[in-house]
Each structure stands twice: as structure tokens, then as C-alpha cells.
TILODO-602428 format. One record per residue (C-alpha): residue number from 1; x, y, z. Coordinates in steps of 0.05 Angstrom, whole numbers, plus 5000, padded with zeros to 4 digits. Layout:
<seza pos="NUM" x="X" y="Y" z="Z"/>
...
//
This chain:
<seza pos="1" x="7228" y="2201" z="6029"/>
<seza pos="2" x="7201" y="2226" z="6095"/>
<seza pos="3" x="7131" y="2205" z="6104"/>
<seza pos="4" x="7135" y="2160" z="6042"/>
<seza pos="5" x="7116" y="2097" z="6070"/>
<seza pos="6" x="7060" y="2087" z="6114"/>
<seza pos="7" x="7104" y="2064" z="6186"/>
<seza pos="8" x="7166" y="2084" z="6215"/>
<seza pos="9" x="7177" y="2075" z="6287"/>
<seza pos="10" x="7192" y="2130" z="6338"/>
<seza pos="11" x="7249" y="2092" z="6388"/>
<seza pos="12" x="7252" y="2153" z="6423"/>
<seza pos="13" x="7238" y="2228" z="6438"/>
<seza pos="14" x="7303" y="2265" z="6463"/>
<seza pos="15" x="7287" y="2327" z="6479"/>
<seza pos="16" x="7230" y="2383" z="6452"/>
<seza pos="17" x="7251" y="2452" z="6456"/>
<seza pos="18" x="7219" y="2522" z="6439"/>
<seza pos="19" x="7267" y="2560" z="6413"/>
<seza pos="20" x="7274" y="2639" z="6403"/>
<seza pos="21" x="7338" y="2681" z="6392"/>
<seza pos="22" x="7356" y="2746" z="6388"/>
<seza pos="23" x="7349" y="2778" z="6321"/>
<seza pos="24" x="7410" y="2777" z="6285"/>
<seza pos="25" x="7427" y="2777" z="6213"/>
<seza pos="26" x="7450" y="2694" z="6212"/>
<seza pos="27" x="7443" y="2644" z="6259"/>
<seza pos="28" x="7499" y="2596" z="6255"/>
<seza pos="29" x="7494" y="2522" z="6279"/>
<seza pos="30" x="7530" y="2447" z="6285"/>
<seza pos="31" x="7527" y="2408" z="6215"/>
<seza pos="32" x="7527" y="2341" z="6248"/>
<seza pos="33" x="7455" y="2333" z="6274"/>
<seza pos="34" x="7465" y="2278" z="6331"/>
<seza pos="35" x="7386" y="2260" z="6331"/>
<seza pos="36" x="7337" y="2280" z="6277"/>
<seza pos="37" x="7292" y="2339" z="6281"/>
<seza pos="38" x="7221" y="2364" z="6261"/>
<seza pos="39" x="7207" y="2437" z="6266"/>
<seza pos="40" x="7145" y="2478" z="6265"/>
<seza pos="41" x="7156" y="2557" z="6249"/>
<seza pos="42" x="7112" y="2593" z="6302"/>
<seza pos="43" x="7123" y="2663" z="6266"/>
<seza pos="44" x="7176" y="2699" z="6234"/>
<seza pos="45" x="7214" y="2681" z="6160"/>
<seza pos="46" x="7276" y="2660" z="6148"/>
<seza pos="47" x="7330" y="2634" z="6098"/>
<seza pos="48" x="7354" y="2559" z="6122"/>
<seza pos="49" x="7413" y="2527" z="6088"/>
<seza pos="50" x="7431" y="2457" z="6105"/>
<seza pos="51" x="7479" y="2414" z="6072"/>
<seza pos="52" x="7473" y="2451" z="6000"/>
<seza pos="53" x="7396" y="2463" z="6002"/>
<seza pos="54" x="7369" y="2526" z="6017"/>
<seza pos="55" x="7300" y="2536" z="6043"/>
<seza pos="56" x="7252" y="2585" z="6053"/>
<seza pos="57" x="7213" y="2577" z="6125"/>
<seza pos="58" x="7150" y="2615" z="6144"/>
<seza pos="59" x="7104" y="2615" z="6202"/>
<seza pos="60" x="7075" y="2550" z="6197"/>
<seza pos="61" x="7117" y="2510" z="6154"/>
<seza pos="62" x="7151" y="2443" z="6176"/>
<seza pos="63" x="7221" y="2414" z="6167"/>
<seza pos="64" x="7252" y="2354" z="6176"/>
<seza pos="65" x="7325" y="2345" z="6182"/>
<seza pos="66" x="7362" y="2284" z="6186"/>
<seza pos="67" x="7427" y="2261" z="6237"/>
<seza pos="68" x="7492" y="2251" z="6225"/>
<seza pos="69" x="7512" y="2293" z="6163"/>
<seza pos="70" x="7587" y="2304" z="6176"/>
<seza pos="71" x="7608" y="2374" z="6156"/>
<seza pos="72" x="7546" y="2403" z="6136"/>
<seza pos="73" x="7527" y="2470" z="6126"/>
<seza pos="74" x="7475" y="2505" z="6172"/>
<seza pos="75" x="7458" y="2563" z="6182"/>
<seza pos="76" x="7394" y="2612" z="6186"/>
<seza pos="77" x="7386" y="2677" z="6152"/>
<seza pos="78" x="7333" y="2719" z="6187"/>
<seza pos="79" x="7294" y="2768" z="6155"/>
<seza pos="80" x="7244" y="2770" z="6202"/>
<seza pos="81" x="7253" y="2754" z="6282"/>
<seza pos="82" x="7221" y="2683" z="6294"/>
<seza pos="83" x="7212" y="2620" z="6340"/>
<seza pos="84" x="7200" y="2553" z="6329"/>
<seza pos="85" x="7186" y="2490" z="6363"/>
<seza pos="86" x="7236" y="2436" z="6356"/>
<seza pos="87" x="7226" y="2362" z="6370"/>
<seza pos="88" x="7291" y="2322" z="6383"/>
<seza pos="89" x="7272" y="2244" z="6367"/>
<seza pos="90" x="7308" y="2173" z="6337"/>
<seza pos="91" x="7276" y="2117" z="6294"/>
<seza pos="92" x="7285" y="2039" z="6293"/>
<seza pos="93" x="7287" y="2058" z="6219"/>
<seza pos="94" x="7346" y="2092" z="6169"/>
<seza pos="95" x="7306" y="2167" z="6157"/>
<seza pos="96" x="7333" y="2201" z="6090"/>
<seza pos="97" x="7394" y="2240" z="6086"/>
<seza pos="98" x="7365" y="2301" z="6056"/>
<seza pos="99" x="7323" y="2358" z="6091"/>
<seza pos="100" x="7245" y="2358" z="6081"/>
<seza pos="101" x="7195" y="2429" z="6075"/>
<seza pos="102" x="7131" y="2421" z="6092"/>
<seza pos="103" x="7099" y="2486" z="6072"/>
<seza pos="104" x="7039" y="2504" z="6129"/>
<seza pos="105" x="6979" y="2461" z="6125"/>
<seza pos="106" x="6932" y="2466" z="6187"/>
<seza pos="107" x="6930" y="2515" z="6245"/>
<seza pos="108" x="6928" y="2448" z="6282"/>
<seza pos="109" x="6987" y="2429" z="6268"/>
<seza pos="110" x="7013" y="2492" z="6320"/>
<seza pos="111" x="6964" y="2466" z="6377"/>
<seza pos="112" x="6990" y="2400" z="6379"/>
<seza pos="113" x="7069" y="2418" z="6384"/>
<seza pos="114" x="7043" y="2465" z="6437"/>
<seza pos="115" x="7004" y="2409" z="6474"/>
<seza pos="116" x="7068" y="2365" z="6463"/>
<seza pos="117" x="7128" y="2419" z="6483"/>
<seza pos="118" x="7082" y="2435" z="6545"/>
<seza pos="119" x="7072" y="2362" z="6558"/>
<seza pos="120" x="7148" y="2357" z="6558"/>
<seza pos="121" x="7160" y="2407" z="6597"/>
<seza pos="122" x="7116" y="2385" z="6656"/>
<seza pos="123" x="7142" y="2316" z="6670"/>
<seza pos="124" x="7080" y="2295" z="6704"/>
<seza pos="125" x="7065" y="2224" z="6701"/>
<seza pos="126" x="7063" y="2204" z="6640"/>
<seza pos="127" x="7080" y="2254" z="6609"/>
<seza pos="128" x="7125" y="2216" z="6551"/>
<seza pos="129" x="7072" y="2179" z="6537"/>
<seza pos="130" x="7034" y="2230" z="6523"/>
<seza pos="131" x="7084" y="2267" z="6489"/>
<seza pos="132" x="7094" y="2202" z="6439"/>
<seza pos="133" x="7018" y="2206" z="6419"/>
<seza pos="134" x="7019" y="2277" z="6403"/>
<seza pos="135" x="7073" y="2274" z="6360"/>
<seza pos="136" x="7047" y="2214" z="6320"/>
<seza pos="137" x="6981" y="2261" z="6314"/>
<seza pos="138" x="7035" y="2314" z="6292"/>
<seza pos="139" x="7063" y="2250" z="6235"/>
<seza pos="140" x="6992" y="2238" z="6210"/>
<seza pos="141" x="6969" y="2304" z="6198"/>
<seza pos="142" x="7039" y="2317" z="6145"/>
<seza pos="143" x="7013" y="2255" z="6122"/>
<seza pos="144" x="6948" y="2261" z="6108"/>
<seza pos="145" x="6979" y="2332" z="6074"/>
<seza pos="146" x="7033" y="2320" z="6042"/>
<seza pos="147" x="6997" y="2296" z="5969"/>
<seza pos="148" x="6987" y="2370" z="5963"/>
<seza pos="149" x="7053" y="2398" z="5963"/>
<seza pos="150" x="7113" y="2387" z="5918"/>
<seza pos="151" x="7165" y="2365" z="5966"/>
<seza pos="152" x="7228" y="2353" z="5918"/>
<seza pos="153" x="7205" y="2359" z="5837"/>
<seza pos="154" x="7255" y="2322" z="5816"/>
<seza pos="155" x="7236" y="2262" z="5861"/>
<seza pos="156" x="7173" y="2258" z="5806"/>
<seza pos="157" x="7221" y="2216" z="5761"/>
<seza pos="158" x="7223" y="2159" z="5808"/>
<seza pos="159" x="7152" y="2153" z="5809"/>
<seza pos="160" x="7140" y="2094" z="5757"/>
<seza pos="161" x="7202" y="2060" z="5779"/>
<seza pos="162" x="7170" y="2065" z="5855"/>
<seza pos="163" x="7103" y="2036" z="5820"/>
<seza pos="164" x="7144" y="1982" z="5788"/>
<seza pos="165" x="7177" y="1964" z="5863"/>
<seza pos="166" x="7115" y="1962" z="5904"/>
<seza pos="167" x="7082" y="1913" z="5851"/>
<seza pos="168" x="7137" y="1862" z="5832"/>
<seza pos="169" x="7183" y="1872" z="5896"/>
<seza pos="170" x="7168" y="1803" z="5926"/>
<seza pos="171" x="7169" y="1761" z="5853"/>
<seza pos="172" x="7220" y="1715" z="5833"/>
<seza pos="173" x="7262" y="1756" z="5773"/>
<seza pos="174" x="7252" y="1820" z="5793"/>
<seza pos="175" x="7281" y="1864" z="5744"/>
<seza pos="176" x="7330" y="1917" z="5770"/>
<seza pos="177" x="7345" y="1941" z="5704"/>
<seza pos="178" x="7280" y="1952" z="5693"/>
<seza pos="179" x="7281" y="2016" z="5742"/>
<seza pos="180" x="7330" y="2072" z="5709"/>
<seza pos="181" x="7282" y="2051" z="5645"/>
<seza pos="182" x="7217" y="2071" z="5668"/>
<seza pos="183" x="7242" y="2139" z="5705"/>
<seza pos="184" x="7273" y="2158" z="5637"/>
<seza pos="185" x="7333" y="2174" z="5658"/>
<seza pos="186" x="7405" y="2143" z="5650"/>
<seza pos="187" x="7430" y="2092" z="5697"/>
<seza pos="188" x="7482" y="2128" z="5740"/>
<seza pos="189" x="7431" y="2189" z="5756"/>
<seza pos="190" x="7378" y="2146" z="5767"/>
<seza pos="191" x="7423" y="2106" z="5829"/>
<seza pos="192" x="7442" y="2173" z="5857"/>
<seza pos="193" x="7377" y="2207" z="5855"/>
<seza pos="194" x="7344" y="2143" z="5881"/>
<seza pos="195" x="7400" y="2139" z="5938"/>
<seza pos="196" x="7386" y="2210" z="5951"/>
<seza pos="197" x="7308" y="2208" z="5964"/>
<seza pos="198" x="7314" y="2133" z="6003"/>
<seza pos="199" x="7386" y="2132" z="6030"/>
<seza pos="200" x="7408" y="2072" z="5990"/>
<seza pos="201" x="7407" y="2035" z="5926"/>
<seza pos="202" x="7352" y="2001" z="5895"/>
<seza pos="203" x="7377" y="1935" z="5899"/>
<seza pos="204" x="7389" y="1950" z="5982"/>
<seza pos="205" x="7317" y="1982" z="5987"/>
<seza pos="206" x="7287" y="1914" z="5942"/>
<seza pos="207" x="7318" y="1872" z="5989"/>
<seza pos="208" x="7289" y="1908" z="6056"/>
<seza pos="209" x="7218" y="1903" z="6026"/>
<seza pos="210" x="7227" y="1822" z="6016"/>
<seza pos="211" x="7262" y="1814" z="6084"/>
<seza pos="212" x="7208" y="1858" z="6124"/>
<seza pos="213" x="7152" y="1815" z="6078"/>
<seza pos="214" x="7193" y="1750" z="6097"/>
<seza pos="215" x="7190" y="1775" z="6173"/>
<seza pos="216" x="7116" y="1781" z="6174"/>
<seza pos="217" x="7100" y="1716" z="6138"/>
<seza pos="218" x="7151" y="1673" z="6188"/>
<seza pos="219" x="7117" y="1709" z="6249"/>
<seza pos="220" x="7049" y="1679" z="6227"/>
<seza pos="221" x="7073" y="1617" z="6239"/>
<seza pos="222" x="7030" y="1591" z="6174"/>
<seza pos="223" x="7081" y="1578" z="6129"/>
<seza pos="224" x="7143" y="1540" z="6117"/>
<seza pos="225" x="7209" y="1571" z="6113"/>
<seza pos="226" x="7214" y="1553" z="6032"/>
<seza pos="227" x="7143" y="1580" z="6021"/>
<seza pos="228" x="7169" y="1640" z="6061"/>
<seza pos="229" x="7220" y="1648" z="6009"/>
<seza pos="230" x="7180" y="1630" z="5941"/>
<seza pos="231" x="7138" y="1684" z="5966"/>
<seza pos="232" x="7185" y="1730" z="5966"/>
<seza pos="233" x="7211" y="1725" z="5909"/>
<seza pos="234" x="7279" y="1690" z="5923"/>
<seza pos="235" x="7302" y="1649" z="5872"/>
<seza pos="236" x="7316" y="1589" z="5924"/>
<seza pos="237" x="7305" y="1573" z="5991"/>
<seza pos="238" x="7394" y="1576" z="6018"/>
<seza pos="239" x="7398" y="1642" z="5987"/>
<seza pos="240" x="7334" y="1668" z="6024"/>
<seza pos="241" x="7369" y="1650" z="6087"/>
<seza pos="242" x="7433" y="1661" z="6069"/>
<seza pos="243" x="7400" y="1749" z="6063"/>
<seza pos="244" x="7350" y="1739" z="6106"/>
<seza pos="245" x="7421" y="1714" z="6169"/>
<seza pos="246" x="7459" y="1773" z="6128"/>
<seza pos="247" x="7401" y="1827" z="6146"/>
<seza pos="248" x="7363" y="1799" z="6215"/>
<seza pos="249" x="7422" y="1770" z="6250"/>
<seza pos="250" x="7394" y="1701" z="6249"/>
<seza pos="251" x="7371" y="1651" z="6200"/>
<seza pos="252" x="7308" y="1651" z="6189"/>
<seza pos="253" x="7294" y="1584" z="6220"/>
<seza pos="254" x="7313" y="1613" z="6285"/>
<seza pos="255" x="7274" y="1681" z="6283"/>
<seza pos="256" x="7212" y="1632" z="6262"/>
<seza pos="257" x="7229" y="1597" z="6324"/>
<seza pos="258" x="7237" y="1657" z="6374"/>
<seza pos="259" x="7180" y="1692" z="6345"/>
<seza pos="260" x="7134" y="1628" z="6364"/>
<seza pos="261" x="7167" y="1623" z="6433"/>
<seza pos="262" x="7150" y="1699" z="6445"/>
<seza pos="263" x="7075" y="1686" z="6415"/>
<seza pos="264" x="7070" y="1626" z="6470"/>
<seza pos="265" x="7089" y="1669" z="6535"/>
<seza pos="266" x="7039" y="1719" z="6521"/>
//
């Protein structure tokens, strides 16, 4: 889920726009988002459906909503005239499929898309730079805030199964059937609601946490590529690199290699 881990990596801000329209009954726009979005609510209140969920924005309040969701419904029931801020931006990472509300949490949250949109806008030199700071500052304040507010309730079933993950992700025998166990729930629900919150299925997302681990350990340079993969919990060292060339591109002998080269011209 958005803001569940502790990095994801801005590749790029599009655009940032302030936006205000006429007051009408509905606002009617494209499903298929072509970058993702995170909104702040200046004023005003409003009914937002998007792709099945229908949310309830207020000055203040946040939302995220994801790219590429062909055929989606969206649209915006006003019921009273408001304007936003709207930041147009693309990760190195997959972001989840579903739309996030962030209901308001600090009055600084609206000076800092103002700092940023005004930033934007002036194009001095640089300006992007500046812009990509201020909209980090904008990602650690939801953050630091979003403990407090229930984003999805039914997400709260996957929260000994995530527990489970994070502690046993990167040892040999991990147990996938484990997972739809400790939720509570059956095994078909539990693969859809997982795929819903993290955009794919446990045994994908399990495999991203050992490669990324794998990644980190070969770029120290400390360890051999068949520690590398006892570490990680493969089972042996030609099916570590047989996923690890699957998922990086490479084996890992040779992202060890580049990785050293790159440490040596700096």
C-alpha cells in the first residue's frame, strides 16, 4: 500500500497543477491515468468515484491515484465548489492499483504544495530540484501520519501475514502457505486482497524482498555470490541466479561485477 514501505523512488515530476472549475453538479474525467497523482483539497467537498471506490474529499484531505487503470470510472460529484492542487509524478517502483484517502492531517501539508506548485510554476534555476524536495517533505509528513487513520479496514487482515513476511522473507523454506493461515481467511481471498493492497501475489512480492536484499549484499562487495544466496533464503546457489538473471537482467555475477566497477570510478 501507498506509503507502506519506508522508500520508493520519485523518477520524475511531470507536471503540478492548481486546479479550479466551474461549479457544476459532476465533473467527468479520463479513467486511464497516464502518470500517478497526489492531491491536496484546498477547500470545497466532493464525491470522487474511481474505478468502483467512492470517496468522500474535504478541504485538506489527500489522495493518491495510481496510472494506467484501463476503463475506469472517474468522476467528481460536487457539493460544494472546490480546488485542489495536483502533482503529476512516476516511480522506479510498481505503486498500487487502488486509490488512497488521506483524511487532513496538518495545515502544513497546504504550505508545502503551495511552496512546490509555485516553485513549478517559476522555472527559476533550480527550480525541479526544489520542487523534488518539497514533495518528499509532502511524502514524509503522510508518513509520519498515516498510523492514525484507517486507510482500507479490510487491509487489517493482512497484517500477521505482513509480520510473518518481513521476519522470515530472506530464510531458506519460507512458508507461503503459511500466509492465507495467519490472516484467517481462505486461500483465494487472501491472493486477491493481498494482490489488491501490493499489486501482485505473495510469492511475486517474497521474491522482490530477497532480490532487493540480494542487490544490497552483492553491492557490498563482502560476500560471495553463494553466501549472497544462503542469505537469502534460496534453497541453492543456480536457482538464486537463475531469479535473481530472471528479475535484474543479469546474473548476479555480473551486477556484482558492474556494481564494483561503478564503486572504483568514483
Amino acid at each position: 500500500m501507498f506509503f507502506e514501505g519506508e522508500r520508493f523512488n520519485i523518477s520524475q515530476i511531470v507536471s503540478v497543477a492548481r486546479y479550479e472549475p466551474l461549479l457544476e453538479k459532476k465533473d467527468i474525467y479520463h479513467g486511464c491515468l497516464p502518470t500517478y497523482e497526489l492531491i491536496y483539497y484546498i477547500k470545497g467537498s466532493t464525491y470522487l468515484t474511481f474505478n468502483g471506490y467512492r470517496i468522500h474529499m474535504n478541504a485538506g484531505d489527500v489522495l493518491y491515484l495510481p496510472k494506467g487503470i484501463i476503463n475506469a470510472d472517474y468522476y467528481v460529484d460536487i457539493i460544494e465548489k472546490f480546488s485542489l492542487y495536483d502533482v503529476y509524478f512516476d516511480t522506479a517502483e510498481q505503486m498500487p492499483q487502488v486509490p488512497v484517502h488521506i483524511p487532513a492531517v496538518t495545515c502544513e501539508l497546504g504550505d508545502i504544495y503551495k511552496k512546490l506548485y509555485n516553485e513549478w510554476l517559476s522555472k527559476r534555476d533550480g527550480y525541479y530540484f526544489k520542487s523534488i524536495q518539497n514533495f518528499y517533505r509532502i511524502l514524509e509528513l503522510l508518513k509520519k501520519q498515516r498510523q492514525k487513520y484507517n486507510i482500507n479496514a479490510r487491509f487489517k487482515h493482512l497484517a500477521a501475514a505482513e509480520e510473518y513476511i518481513s521476519c522470515h522473507y530472506y530464510k531458506t523454506g519460507f512458508d507461503y502457505e503459511k500466509l492465507h493461515g495467519l490472516s484467517g481467511l481462505s486461500y483465494s481471498y487472501f491472493n486477491k486482497l493481498f494482490n489488491d493492497k501490493y499489486g501482485m501475489p505473495p510469492v511475486k512480492y517474497v521474491t522482490r524482498l530477497k532480490i532487493k536484499r540480494a542487490c544490497e549484499l552483492l553491492i557490498s562487495g563482502t560476500f560471495t555470490i553463494t553466501q549472497v544466496s544462503e542469505m537469502c533464503g534460496f534453497e541453492n546457489v543456480y536457482y538464486f541466479s537463475n531469479v535473481f538473471a530472471k528479475n535484474m537482467g543479469m546474473p548476479p555475477g555480473k551486477f556484482k561485477n558492474l556494481s564494483t566497477l561503478k564503486s572504483n570510478e568514483k
